[in-house]
PASEBA-1860 file (N, C-alpha, C; in nm, 3 decimals):
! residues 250
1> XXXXXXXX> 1.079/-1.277/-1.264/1.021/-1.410/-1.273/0.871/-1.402/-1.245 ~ 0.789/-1.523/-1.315/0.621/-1.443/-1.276/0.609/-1.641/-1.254 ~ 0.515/-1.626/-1.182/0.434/-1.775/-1.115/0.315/-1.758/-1.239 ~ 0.283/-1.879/-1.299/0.185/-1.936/-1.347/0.039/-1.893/-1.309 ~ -0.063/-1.819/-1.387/-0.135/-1.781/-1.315/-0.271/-1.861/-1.348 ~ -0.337/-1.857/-1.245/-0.448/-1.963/-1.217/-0.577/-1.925/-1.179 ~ -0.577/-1.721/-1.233/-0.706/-1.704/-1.237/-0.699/-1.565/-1.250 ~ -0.830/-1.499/-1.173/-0.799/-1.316/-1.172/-0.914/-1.330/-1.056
9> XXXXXXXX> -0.855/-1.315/-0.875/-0.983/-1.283/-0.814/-1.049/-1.175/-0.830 ~ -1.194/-1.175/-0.779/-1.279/-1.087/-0.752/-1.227/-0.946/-0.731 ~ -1.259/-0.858/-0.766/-1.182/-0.708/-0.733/-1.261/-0.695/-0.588 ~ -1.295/-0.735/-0.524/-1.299/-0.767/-0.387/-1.303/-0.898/-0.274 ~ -1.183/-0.931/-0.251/-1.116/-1.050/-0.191/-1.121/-1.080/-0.084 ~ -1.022/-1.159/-0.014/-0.964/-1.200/0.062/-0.825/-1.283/0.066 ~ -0.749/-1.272/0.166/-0.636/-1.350/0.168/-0.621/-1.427/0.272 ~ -0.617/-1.566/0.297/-0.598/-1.672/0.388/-0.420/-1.697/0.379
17> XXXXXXXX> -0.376/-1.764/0.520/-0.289/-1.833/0.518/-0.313/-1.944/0.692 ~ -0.299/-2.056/0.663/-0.261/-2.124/0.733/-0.119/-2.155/0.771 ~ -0.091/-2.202/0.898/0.025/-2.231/0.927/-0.002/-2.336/1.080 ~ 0.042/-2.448/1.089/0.052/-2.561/1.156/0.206/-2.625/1.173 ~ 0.157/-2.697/1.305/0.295/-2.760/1.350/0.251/-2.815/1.450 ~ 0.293/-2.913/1.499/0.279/-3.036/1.624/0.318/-3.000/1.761 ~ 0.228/-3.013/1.897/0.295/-2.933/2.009/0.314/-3.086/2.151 ~ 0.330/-3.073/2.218/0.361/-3.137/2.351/0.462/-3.100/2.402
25> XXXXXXXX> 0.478/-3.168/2.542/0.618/-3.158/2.636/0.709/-3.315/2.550 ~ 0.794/-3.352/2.670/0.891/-3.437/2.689/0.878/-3.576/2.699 ~ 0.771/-3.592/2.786/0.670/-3.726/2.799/0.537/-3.686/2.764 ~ 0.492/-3.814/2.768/0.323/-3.814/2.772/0.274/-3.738/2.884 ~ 0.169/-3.668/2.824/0.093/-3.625/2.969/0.205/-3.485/3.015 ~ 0.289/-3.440/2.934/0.345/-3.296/2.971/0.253/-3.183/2.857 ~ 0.243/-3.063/2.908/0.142/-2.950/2.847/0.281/-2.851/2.840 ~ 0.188/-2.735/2.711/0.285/-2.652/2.687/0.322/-2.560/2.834
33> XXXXXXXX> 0.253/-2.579/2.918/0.306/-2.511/3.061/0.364/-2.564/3.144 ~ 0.430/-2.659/3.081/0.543/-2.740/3.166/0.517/-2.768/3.304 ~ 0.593/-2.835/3.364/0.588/-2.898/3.480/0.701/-2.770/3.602 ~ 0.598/-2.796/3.706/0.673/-2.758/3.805/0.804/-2.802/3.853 ~ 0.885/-2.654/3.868/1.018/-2.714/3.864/1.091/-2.767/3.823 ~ 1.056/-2.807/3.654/1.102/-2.825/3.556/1.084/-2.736/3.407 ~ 1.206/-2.796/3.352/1.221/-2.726/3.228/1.195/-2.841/3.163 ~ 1.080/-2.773/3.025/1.045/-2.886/2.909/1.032/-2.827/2.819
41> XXXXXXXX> 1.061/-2.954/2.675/1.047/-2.909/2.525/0.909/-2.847/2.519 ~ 0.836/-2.810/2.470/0.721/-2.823/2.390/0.685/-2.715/2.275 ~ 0.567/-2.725/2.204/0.573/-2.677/2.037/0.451/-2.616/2.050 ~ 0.456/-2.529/1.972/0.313/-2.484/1.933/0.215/-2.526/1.793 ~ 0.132/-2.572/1.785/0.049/-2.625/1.712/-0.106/-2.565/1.707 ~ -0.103/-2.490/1.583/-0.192/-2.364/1.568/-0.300/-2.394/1.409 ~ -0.352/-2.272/1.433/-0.377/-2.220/1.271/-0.401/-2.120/1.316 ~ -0.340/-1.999/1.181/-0.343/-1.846/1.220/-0.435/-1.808/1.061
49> XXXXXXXX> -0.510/-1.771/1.068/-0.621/-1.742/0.955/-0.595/-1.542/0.948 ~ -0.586/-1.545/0.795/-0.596/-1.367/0.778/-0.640/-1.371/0.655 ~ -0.742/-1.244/0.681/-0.774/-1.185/0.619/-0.814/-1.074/0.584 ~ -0.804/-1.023/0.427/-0.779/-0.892/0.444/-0.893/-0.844/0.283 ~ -0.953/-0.697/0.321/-1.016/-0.692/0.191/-0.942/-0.636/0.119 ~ -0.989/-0.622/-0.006/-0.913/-0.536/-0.110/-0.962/-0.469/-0.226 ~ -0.914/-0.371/-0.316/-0.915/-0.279/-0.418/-0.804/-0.344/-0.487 ~ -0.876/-0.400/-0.626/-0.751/-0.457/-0.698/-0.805/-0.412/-0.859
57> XXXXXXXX> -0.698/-0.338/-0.931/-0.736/-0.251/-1.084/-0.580/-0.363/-1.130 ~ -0.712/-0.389/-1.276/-0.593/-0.426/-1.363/-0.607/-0.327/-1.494 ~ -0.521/-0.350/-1.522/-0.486/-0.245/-1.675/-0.573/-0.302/-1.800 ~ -0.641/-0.179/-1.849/-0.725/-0.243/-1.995/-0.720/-0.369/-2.043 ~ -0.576/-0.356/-2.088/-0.512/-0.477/-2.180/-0.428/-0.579/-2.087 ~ -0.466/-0.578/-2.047/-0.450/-0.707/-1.901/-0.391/-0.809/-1.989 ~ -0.484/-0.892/-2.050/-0.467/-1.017/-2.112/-0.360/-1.046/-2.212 ~ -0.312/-0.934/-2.274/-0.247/-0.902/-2.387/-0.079/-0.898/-2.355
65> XXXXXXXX> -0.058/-0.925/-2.237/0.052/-0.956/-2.198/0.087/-1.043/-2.047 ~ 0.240/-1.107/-2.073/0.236/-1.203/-2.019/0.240/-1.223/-1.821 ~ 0.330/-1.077/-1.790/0.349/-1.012/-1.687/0.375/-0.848/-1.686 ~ 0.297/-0.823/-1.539/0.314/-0.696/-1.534/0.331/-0.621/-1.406 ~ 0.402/-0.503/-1.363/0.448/-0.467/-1.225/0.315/-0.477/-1.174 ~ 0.348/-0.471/-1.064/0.261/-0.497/-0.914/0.230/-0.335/-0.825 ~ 0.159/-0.234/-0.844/0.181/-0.122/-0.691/0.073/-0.166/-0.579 ~ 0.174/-0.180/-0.481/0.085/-0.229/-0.343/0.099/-0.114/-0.261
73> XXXXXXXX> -0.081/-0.045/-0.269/-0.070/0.061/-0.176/-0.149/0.041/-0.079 ~ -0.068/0.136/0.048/-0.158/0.116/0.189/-0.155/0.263/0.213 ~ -0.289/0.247/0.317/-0.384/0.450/0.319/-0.278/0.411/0.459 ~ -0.338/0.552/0.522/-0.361/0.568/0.649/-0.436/0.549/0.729 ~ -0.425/0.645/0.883/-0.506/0.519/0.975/-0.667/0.617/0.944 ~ -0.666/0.680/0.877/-0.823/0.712/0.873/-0.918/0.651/0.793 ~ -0.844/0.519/0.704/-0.946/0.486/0.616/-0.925/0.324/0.654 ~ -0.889/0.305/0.766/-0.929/0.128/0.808/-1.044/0.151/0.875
81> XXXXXXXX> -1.090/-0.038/0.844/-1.258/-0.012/0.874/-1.261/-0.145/0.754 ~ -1.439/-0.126/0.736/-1.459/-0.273/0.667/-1.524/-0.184/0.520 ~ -1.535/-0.064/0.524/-1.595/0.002/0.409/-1.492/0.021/0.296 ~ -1.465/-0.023/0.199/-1.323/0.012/0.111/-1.376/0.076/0.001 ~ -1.474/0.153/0.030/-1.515/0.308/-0.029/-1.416/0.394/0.021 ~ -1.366/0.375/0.140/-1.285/0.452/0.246/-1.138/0.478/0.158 ~ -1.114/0.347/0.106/-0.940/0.344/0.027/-0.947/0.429/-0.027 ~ -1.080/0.479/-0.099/-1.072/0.578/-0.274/-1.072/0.716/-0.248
89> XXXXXXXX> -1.075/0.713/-0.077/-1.050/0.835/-0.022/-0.902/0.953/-0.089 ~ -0.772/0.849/-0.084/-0.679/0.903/-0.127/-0.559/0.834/-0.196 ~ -0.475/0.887/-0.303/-0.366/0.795/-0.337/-0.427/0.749/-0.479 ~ -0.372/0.633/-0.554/-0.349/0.606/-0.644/-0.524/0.515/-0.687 ~ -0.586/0.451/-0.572/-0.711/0.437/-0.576/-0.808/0.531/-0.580 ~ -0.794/0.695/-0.538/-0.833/0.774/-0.543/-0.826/0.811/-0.727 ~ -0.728/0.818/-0.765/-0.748/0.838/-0.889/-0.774/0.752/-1.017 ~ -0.791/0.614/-0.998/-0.897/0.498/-1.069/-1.015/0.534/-1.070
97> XXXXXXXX> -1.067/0.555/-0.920/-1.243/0.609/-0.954/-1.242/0.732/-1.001 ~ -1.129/0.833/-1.025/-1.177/0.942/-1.113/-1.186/0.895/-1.260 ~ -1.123/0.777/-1.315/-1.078/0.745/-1.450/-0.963/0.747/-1.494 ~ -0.818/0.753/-1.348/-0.714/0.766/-1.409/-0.708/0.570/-1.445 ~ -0.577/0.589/-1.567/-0.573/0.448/-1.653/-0.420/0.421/-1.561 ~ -0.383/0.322/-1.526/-0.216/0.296/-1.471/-0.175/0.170/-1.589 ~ -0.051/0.138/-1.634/0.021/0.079/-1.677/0.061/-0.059/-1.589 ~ -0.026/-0.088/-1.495/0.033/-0.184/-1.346/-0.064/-0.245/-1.269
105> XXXXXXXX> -0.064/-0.347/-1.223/-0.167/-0.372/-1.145/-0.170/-0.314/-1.042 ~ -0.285/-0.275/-0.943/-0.285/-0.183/-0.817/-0.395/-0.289/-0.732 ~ -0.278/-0.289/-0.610/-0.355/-0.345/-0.493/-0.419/-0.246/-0.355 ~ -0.464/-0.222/-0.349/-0.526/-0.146/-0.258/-0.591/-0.202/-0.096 ~ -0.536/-0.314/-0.004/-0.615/-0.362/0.088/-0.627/-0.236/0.199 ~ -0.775/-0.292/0.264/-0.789/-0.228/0.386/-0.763/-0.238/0.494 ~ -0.671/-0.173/0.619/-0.638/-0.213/0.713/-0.794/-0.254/0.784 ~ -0.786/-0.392/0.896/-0.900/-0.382/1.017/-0.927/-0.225/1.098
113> XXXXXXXX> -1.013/-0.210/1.156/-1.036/-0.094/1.210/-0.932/-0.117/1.364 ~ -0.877/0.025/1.418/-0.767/-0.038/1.530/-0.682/-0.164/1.521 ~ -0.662/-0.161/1.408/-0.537/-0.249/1.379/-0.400/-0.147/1.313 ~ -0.276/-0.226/1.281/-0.220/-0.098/1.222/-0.153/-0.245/1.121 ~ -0.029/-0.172/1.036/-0.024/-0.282/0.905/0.083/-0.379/0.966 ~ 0.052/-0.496/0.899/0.123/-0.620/0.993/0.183/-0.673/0.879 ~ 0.324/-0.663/0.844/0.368/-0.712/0.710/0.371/-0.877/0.695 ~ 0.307/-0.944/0.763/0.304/-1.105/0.746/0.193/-1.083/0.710
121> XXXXXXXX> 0.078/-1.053/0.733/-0.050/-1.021/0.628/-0.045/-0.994/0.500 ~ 0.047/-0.854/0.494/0.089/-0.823/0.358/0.126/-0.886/0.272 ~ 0.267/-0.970/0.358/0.308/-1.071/0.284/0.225/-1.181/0.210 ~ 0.107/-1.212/0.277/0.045/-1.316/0.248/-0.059/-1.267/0.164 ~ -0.073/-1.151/0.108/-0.132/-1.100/-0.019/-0.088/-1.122/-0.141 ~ 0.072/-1.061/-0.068/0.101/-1.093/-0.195/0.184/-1.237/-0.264 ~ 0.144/-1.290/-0.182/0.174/-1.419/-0.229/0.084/-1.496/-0.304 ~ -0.056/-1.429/-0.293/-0.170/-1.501/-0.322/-0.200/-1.431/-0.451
129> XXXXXXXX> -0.168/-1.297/-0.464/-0.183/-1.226/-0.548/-0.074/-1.273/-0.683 ~ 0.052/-1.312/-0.615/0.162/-1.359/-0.746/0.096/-1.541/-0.804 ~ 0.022/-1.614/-0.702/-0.005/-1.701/-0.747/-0.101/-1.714/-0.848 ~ -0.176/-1.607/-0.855/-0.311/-1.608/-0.930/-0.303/-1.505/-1.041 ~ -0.247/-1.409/-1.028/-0.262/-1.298/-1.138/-0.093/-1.309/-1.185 ~ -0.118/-1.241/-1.341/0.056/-1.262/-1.427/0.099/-1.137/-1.380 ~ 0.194/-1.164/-1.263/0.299/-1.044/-1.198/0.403/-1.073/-1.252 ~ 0.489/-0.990/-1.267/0.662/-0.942/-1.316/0.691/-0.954/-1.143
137> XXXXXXXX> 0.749/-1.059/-1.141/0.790/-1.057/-0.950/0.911/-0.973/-0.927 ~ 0.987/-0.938/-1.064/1.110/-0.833/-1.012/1.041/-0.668/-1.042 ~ 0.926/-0.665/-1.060/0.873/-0.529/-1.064/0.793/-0.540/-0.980 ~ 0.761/-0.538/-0.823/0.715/-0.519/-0.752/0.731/-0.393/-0.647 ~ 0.633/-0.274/-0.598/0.666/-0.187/-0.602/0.544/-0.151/-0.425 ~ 0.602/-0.100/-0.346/0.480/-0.043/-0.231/0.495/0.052/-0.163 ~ 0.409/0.165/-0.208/0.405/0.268/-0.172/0.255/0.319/-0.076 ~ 0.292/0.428/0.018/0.176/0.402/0.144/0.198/0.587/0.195
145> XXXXXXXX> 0.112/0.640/0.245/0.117/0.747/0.309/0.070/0.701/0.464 ~ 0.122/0.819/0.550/0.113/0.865/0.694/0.145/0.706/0.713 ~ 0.035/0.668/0.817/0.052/0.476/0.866/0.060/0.379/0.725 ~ 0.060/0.425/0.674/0.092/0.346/0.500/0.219/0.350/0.484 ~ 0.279/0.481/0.512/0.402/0.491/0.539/0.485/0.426/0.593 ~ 0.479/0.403/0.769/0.525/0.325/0.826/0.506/0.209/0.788 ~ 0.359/0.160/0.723/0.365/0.006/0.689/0.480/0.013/0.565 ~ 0.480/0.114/0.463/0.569/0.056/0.368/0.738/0.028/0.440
153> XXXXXXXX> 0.746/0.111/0.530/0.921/0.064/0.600/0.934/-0.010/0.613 ~ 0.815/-0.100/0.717/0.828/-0.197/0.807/0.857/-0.337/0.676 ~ 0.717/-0.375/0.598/0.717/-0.459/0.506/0.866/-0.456/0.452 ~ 0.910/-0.410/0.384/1.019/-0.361/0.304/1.114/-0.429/0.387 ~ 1.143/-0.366/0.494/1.251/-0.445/0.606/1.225/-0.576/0.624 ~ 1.118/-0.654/0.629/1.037/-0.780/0.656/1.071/-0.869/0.565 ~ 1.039/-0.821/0.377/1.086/-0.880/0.315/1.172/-0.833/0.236 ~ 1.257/-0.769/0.262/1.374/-0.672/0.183/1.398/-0.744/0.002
161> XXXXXXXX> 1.402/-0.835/-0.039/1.464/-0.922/-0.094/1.329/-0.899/-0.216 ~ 1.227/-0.872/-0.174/1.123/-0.941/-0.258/1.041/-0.837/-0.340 ~ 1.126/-0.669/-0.332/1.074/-0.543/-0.359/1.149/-0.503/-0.455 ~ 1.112/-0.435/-0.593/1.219/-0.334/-0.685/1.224/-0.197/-0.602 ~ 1.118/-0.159/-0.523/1.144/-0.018/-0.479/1.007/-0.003/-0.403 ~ 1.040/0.124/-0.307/0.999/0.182/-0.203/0.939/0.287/-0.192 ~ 0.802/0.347/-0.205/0.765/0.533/-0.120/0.678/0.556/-0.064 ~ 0.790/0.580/0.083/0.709/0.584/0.169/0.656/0.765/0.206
169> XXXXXXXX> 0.512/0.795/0.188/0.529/0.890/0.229/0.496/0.984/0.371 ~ 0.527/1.053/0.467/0.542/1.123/0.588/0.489/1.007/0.697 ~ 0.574/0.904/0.618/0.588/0.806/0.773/0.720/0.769/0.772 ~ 0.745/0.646/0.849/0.881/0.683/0.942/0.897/0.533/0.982 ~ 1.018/0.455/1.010/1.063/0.366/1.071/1.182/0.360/1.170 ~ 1.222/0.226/1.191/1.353/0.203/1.250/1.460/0.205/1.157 ~ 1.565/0.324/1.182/1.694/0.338/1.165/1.767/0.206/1.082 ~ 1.760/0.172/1.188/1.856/0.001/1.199/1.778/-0.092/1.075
177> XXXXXXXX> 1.692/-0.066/0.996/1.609/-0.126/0.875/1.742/-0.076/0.763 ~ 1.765/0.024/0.765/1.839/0.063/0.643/1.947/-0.068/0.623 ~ 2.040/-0.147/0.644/2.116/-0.250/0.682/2.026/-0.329/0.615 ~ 1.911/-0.352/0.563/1.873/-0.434/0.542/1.797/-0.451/0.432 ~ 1.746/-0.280/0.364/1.669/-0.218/0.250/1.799/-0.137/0.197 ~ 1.933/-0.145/0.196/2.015/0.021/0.152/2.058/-0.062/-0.049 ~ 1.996/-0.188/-0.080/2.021/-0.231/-0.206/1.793/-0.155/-0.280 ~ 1.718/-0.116/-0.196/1.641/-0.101/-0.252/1.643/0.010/-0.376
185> XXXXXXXX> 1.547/0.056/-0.436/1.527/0.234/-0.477/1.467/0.247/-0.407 ~ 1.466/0.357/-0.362/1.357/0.441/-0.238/1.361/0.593/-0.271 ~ 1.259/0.617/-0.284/1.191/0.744/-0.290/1.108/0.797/-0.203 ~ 1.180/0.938/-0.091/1.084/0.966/0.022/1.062/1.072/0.016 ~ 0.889/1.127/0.053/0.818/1.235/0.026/0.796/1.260/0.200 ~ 0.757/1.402/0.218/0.726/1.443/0.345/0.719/1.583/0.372 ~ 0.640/1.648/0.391/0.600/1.769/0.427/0.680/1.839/0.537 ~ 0.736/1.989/0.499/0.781/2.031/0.623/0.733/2.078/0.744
193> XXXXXXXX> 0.620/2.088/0.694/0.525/2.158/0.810/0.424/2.036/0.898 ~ 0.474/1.930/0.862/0.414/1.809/0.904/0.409/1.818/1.080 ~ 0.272/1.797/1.160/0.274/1.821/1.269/0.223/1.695/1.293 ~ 0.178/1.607/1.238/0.106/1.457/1.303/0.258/1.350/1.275 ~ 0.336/1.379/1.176/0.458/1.288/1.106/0.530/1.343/1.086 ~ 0.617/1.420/1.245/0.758/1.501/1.238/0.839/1.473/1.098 ~ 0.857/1.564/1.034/1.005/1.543/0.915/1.083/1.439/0.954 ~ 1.130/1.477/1.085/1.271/1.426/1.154/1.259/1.260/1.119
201> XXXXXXXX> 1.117/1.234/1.125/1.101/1.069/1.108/1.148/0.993/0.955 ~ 1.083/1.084/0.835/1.144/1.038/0.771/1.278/1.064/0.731 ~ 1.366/1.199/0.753/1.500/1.233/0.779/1.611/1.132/0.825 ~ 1.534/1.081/0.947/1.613/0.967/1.030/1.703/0.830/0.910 ~ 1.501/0.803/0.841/1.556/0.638/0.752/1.598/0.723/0.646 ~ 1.588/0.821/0.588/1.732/0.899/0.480/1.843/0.894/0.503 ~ 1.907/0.923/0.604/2.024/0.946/0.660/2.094/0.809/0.704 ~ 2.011/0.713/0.711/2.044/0.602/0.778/2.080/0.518/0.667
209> XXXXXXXX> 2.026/0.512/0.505/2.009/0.490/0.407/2.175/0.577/0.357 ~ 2.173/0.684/0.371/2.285/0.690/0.321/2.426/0.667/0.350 ~ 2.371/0.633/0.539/2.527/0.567/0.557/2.550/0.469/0.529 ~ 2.467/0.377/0.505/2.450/0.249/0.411/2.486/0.270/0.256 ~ 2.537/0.362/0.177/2.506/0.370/0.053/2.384/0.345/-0.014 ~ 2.337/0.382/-0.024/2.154/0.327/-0.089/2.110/0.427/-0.163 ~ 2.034/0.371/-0.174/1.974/0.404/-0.344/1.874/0.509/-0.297 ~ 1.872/0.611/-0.225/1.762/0.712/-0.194/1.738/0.815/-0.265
217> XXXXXXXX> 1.612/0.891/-0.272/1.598/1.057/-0.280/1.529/1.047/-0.191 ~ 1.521/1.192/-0.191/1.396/1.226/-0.058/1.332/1.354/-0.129 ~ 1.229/1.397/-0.129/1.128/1.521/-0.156/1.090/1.571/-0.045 ~ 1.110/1.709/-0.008/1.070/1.791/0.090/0.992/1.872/0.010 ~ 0.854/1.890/0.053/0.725/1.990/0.031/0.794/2.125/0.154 ~ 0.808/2.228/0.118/0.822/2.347/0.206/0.690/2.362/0.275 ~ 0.622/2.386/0.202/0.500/2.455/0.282/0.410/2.329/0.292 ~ 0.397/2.223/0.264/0.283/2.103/0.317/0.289/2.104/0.436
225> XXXXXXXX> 0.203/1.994/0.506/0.175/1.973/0.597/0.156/1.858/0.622 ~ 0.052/1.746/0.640/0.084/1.627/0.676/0.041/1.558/0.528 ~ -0.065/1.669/0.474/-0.089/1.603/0.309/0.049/1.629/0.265 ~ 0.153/1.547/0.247/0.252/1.535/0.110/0.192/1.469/0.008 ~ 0.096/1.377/0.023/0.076/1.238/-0.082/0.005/1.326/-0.195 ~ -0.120/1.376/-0.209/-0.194/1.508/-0.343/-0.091/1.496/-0.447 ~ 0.013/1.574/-0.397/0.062/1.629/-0.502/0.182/1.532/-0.530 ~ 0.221/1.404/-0.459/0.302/1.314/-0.514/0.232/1.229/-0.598
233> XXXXXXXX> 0.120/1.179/-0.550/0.070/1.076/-0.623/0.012/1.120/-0.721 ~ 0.010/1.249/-0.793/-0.085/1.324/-0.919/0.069/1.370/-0.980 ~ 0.180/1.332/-0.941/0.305/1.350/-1.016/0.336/1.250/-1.142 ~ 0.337/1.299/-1.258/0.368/1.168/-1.350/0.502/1.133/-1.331 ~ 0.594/1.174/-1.302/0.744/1.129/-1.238/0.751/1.040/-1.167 ~ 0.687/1.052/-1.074/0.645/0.928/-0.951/0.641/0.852/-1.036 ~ 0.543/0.772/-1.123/0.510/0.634/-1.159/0.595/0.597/-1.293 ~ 0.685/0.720/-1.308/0.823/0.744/-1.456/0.927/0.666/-1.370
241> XXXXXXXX> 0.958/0.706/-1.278/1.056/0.688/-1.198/1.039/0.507/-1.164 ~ 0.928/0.481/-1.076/0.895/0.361/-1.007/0.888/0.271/-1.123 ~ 0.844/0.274/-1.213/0.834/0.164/-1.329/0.969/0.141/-1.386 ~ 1.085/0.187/-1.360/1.208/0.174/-1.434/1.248/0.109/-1.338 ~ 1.251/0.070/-1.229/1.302/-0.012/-1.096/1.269/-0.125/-1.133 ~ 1.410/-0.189/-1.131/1.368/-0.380/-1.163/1.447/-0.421/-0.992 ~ 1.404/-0.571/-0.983/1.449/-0.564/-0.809/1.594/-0.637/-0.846 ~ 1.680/-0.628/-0.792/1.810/-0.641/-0.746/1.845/-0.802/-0.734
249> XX> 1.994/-0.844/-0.787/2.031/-0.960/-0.785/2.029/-1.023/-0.668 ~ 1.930/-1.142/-0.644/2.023/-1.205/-0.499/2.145/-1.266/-0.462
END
């Protein structure tokens, strides 16, 4: 399904979301810190503002069709910061500024510096991103190395429902996610010689995935090390594979 689209932002953005709601106690004149020696209702009444930059490539022939998959990639923790020269460091943005061409739109945001990935942010990319640009919402696809990694688990688990597929590479999540991603495709890469992103981590959500029945592979590099991503993301299989993933009935 694709949302109506209502523009093409800037290939360098931002994403807002507001969120509000009404707060007090029980009576007049009660605060959200309640009264001594008592227990009281009260609400929180906010606004939570995010934002995030981004690397966003559309395909030549953009216009020439009506929708098209989505890859939402996240780096690792060495390239957050406010410079998103930093993204083109590695991964699938890395190979746009050489002149590679993709078949897909590619999102690329930058984590804050000492922040790590917060999938309600994410989320709220791509919500902004399906409102404005012609996405295929059942071809949506996010793939991430090292802390990209972990962000792709986490998201995925967050919004399980709203992904055709998954690769994460030599990062790692909670177990107990599989229960909740084992209808995804997932494809996991990871180095054996990995000393910053034990194997065992991504081993764990494999195994956990398959007692779930799920839709996994996994790729073990023998001799890598914490680089698995090089030689996945310069794989034409990778993006053979990921483009045949449509997302799953609800």
């Amino acid at each position: 399904m694709m949302r109506p689209s209502v523009g093409i932002p800037a290939l360098l953005g931002c994403c807002s979301i507001v969120c509000s709601a009404s707060a007090g106690g029980d009576q007049a004149g009660d605060t959200p810190a309640g009264r001594p020696g008592r227990q009281v209702s009260a609400r929180l009444d906010t606004q939570v503002r995010i934002t995030l930059n981004y690397l966003l490539y559309l395909p030549k022939d953009y216009g020439e069709r009506e929708a098209w998959p989505l890859v939402l990639f996240l780096h690792g923790a060495g390239e957050r910061g406010e410079d998103l020269e930093l993204v083109k460091k590695h991964g699938p943005p890395k190979l746009v500024a050489r002149g590679r061409e993709f078949p897909f739109v590619l999102v690329s945001p930058q984590c804050p510096r000492d922040q790590w990935w917060e999938p309600v942010s994410l989320t709220a990319l791509l919500d902004d991103l399906c409102d404005h640009l012609k996405i295929d919402e059942d071809r949506i696809y996010v793939t991430g190395l090292s802390m990209g990694g972990f962000g792709t688990w986490s998201l995925a688990a967050h919004t399980p429902r709203r992904f055709a597929a998954i690769v994460p590479i030599c990062g790692g999540g909670d177990p107990f996610w599989a229960k909740r991603i084992a209808h995804l495709s997932v494809w996991v890469f990871h180095g054996a010689k990995d000393r910053v992103v034990p194997l065992e981590r991504s081993q764990q959500m494999v195994d956990a995935l398959k007692r779930q029945q799920g839709n996994v592979k996994f790729t073990i590099y023998p001799e890598a090390g914490h680089d698995s991503w090089t030689e996945t993301y310069t794989n034409p299989a990778l993006y053979e594979w990921l483009l045949e993933q449509r997302r799953k009935a609800r």
